[in-house]
C-alpha positions in Angstrom: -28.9 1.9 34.9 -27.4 -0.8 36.4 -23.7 -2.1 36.8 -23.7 -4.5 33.5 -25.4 -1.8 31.3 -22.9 0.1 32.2 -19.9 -2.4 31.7 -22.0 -3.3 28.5 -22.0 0.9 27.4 -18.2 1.0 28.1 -17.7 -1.9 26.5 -18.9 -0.8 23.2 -17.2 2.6 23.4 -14.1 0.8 23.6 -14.9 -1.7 20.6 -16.1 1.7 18.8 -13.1 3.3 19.9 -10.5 0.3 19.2 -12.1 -0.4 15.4 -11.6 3.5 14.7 -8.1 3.7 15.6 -7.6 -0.3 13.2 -8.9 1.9 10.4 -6.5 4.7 11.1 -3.8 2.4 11.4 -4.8 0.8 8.0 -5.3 3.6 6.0 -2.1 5.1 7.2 -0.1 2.1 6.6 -1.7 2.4 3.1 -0.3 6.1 2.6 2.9 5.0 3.4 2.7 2.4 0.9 1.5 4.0 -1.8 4.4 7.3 -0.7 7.5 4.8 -0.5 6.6 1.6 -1.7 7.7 2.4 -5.3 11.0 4.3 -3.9 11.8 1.1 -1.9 11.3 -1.4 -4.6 13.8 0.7 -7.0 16.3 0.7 -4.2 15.9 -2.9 -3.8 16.3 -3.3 -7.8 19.3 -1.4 -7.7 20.7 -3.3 -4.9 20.0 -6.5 -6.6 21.5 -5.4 -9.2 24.7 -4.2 -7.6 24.8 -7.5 -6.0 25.1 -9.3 -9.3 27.9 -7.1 -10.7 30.0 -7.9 -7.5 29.3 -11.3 -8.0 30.5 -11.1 -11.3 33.5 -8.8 -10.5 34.8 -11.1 -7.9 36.6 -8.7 -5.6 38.1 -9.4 -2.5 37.1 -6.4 0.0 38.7 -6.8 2.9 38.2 -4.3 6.2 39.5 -4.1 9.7 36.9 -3.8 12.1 37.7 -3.2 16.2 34.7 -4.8 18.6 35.6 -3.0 22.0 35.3 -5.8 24.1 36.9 -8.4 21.5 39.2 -6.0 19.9 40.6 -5.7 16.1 39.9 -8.1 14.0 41.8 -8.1 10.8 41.6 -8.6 7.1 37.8 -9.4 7.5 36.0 -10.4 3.6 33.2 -9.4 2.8 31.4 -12.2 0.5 27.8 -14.1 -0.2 25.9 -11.1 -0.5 22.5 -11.7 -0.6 19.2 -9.1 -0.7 15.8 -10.0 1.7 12.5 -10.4 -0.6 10.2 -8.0 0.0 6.4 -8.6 -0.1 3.7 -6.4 -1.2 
């Protein structure tokens, strides 16, 4: 064999090779999916739905928080809160 059948052979191994582990990938992405997917999307339910009540509640929640290299900052409200959509 020459020098470009052999590049050619190598480079199918590593197609062969690279579309094997895009299945994998794909069909383990999948599995997680289908294993949390439906834990996630009550959790995001009962966030949203937390969210509306302190909406509706109108509390003011108010926490120190010290940044080491700013320092303490005081009285800081917590407000607008807002939950990410979630695709799937």
């Amino acid at each position: 064999m020459g020098l470009l059948d052999d590049l050619k052979k190598e480079a199918d191994q590593k197609k062969a090779a690279d579309a094997e582990a895009a299945k994998k990938a794909q069909a383990s992405d999948e599995t997680l999916r289908a294993l949390i997917g439906p834990n996630i999307k009550k959790s995001y339910k009962y966030l949203g739905d937390l969210i509306e009540q302190l909406k509706v509640i109108d509390k003011d929640i108010e926490v120190d928080f010290n940044m080491p290299e700013i320092g303490n900052l005081k009285r800081m409200k917590q407000d607008e809160y807002v939950i990410g959509r979630i695709d799937a």
